[in-house]
PLY file of the C-alpha trace (Angstrom):
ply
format ascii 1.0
element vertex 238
property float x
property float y
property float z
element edge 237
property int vertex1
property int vertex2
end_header
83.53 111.34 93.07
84.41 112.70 89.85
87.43 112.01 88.44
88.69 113.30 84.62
92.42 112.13 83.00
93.46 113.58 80.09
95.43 112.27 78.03
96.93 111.96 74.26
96.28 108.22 74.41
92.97 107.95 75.40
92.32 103.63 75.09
95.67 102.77 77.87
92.64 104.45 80.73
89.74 103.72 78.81
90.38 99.70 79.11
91.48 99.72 82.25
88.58 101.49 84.02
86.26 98.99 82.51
87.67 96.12 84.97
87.65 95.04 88.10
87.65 97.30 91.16
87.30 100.09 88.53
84.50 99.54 86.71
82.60 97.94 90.00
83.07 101.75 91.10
81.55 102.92 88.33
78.32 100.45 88.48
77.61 101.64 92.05
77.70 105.31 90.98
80.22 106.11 93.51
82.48 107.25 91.19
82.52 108.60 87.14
85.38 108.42 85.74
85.95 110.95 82.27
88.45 110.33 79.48
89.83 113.43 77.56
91.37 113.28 73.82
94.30 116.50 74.81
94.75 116.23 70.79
91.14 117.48 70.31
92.34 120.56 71.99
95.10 121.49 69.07
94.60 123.96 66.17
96.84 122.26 63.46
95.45 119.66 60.73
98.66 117.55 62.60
96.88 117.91 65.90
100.30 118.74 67.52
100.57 118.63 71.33
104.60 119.16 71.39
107.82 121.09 70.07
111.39 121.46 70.49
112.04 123.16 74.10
113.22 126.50 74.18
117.37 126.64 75.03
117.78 123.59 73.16
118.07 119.50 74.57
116.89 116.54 73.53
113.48 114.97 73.10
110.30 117.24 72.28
108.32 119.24 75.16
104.59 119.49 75.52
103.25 122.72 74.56
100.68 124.80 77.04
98.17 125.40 74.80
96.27 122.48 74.74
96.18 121.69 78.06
94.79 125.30 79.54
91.64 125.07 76.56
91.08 121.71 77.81
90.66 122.09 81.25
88.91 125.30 80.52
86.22 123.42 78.67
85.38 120.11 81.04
85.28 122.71 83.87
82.32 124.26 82.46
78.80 123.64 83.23
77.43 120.13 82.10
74.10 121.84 80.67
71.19 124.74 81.25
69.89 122.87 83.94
72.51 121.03 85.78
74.73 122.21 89.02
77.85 123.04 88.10
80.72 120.92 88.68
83.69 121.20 91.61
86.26 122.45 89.89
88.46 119.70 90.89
91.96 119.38 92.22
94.58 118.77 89.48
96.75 116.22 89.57
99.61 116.13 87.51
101.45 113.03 86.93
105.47 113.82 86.87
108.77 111.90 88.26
109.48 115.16 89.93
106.94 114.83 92.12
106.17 113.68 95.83
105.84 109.91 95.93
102.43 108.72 95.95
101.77 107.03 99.56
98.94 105.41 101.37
98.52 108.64 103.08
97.98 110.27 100.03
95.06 108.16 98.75
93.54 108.84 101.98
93.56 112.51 101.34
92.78 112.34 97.44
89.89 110.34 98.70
88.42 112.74 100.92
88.32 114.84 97.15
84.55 115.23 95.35
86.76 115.76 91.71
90.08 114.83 90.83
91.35 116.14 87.31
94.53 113.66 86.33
97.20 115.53 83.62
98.97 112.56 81.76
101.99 114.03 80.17
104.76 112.24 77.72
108.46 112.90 76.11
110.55 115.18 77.63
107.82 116.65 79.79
105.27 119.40 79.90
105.88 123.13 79.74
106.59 124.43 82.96
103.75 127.43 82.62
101.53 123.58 83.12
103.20 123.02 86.41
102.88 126.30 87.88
99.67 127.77 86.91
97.14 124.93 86.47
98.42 122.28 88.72
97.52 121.62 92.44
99.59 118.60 93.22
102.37 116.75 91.20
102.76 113.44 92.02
105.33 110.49 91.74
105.17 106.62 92.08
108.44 105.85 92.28
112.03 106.55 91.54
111.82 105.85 88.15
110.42 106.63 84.67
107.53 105.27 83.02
106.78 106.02 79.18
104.12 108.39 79.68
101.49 109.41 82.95
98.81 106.94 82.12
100.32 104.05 84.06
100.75 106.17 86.84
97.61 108.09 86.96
95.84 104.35 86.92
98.02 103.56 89.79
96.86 106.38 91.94
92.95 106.13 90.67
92.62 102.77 91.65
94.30 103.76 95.20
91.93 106.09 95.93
88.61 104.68 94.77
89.05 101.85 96.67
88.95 103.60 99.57
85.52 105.04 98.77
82.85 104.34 101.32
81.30 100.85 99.69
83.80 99.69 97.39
85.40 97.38 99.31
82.67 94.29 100.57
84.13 93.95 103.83
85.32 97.59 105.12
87.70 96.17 107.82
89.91 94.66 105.20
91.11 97.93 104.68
92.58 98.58 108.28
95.27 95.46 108.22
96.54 96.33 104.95
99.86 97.07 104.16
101.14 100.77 104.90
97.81 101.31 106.90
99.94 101.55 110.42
102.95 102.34 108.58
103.81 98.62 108.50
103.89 95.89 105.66
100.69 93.54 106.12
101.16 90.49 107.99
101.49 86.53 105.95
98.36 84.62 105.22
97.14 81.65 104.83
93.95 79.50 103.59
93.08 75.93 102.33
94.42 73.53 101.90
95.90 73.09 105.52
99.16 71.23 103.96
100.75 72.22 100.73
103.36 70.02 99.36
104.77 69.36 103.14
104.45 72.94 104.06
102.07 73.61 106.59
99.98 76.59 108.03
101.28 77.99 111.61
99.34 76.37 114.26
98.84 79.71 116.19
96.59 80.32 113.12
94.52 77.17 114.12
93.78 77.85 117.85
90.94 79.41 117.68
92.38 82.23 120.23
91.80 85.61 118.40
94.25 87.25 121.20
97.38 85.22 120.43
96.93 85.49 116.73
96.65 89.11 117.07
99.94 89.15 118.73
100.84 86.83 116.28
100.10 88.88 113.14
101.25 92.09 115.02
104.57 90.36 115.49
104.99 88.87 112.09
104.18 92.35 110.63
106.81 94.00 112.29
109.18 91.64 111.66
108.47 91.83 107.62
108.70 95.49 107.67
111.89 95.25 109.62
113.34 93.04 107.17
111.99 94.78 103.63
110.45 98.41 104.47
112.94 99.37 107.97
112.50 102.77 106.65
108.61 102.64 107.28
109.64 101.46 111.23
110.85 105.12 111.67
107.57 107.06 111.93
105.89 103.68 113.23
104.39 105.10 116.43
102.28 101.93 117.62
103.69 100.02 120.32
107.11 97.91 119.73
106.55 94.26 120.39
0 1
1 2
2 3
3 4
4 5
5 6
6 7
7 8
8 9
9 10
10 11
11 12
12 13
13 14
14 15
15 16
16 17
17 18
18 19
19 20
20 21
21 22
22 23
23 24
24 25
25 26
26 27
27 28
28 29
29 30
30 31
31 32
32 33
33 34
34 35
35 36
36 37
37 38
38 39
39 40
40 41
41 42
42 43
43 44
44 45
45 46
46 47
47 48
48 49
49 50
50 51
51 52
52 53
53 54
54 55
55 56
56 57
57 58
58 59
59 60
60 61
61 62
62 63
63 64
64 65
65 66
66 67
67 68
68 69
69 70
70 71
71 72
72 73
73 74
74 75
75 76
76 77
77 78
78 79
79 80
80 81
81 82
82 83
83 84
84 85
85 86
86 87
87 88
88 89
89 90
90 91
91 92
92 93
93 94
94 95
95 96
96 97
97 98
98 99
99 100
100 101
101 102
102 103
103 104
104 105
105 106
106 107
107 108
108 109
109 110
110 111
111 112
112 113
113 114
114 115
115 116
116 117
117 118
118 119
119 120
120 121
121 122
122 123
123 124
124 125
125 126
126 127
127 128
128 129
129 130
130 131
131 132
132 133
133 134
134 135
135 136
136 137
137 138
138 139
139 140
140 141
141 142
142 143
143 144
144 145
145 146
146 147
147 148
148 149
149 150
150 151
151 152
152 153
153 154
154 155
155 156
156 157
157 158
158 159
159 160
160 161
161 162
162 163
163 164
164 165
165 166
166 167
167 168
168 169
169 170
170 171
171 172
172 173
173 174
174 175
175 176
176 177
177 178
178 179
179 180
180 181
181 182
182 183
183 184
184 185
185 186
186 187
187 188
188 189
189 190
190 191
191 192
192 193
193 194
194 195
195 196
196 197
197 198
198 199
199 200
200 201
201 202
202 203
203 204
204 205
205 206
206 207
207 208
208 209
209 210
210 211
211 212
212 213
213 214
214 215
215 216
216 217
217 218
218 219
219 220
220 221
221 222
222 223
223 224
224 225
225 226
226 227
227 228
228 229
229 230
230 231
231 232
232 233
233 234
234 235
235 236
236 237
């Protein structure tokens, strides 16, 4: 996978993607992951990527310019001799758009470029939104001080579930969200903490009753945080 942000504060992604989950991606070569400058695509010694919004309001909007000419330029060809790229689907980063959901970084996933639009102040002139986006995207119901955050949010979603990312695969199918259902509690070493101890059903040995176990436990969670989730939950009801 291919995956470009841009942004006008190109070291919040650029340390990130060099830890963890993130930069194991890279190692592999299952994923590259390319940082743009969007101030390198201005025209004024000031390198100005916003102005006042047309109709007046507060704050300062981000002008269209820069980020058509940049996307223009990474989508060209890498060289003479080289393929040329996917043209990626664009993914703009906005609080007006559909929260971001497991089901979501399933289908991002299934994506062979992703191109991530990072915007800041007021937001992004709207010619952005409707003529070089292909999906805006939300994590949550509330405001952030710029895309980067979010865009990191959403990367590391999705390239985790690249095929050999994870070292054991079936983690991935008890997860939280997977069966739209909070993950079961878990436990490991020592066997007493401080008087509290680990449920003996864990301990049996019999991988049928802690399946019911887990199942049941899950259920109850979401039922208790998440009921909304419990709604569209279409697995049997213990």
């Amino acid at each position: 996978m291919l995956i470009d942000v841009v942004t006008i504060f190109p070291g919040i992604i650029k340390a990130p993607i060099q830890e963890s989950l993130l930069k194991k991606a890279q190692d592999k070569g299952k994923v590259k992951i390319r940082v743009h400058d969007l101030r390198k695509y201005t025209h004024d010694r000031h390198r100005t990527v916003d102005d006042k919004p047309y109709g007046g309001g507060a704050g300062m909007l981000m002008k269209p310019e820069p980020f058509f000419e940049c996307l223009e330029d990474i989508r060209k060809k890498s060289g003479p001799h080289k393929k040329k790229e996917p043209k990626g689907w664009v993914v703009l980063m906005d609080p007006r758009g559909r929260p971001f959901n497991q089901k979501t970084a399933k289908r991002l996933a299934g994506k062979k470029r992703l191109i991530f639009l990072t915007g800041h102040y007021e937001g992004i002139d709207q010619r952005v939104h409707d003529h070089l986006v292909d999906e805006e995207i939300s994590i949550g119901d509330f405001v952030t001080m710029g895309g980067e955050v979010p865009a990191l949010c959403v990367m590391e979603a999705v390239i985790r579930l690249l095929p050999g990312i994870l070292g054991n695969t079936e983690s991935v199918k008890d997860e939280s969200f997977q069966s739209n259902m909070l993950e079961y509690p878990q436990y490991t070493r020592p066997r007493e903490y401080r008087g509290w101890t680990v449920p003996e059903i864990l301990l049996s040995g019999n991988h049928r009753d802690v399946d019911l176990w887990r199942r049941h436990e899950a259920r109850k969670i979401t039922k208790k945080r998440r009921p909304d989730l419990l709604k569209s939950q279409k697995s049997k009801i213990i």
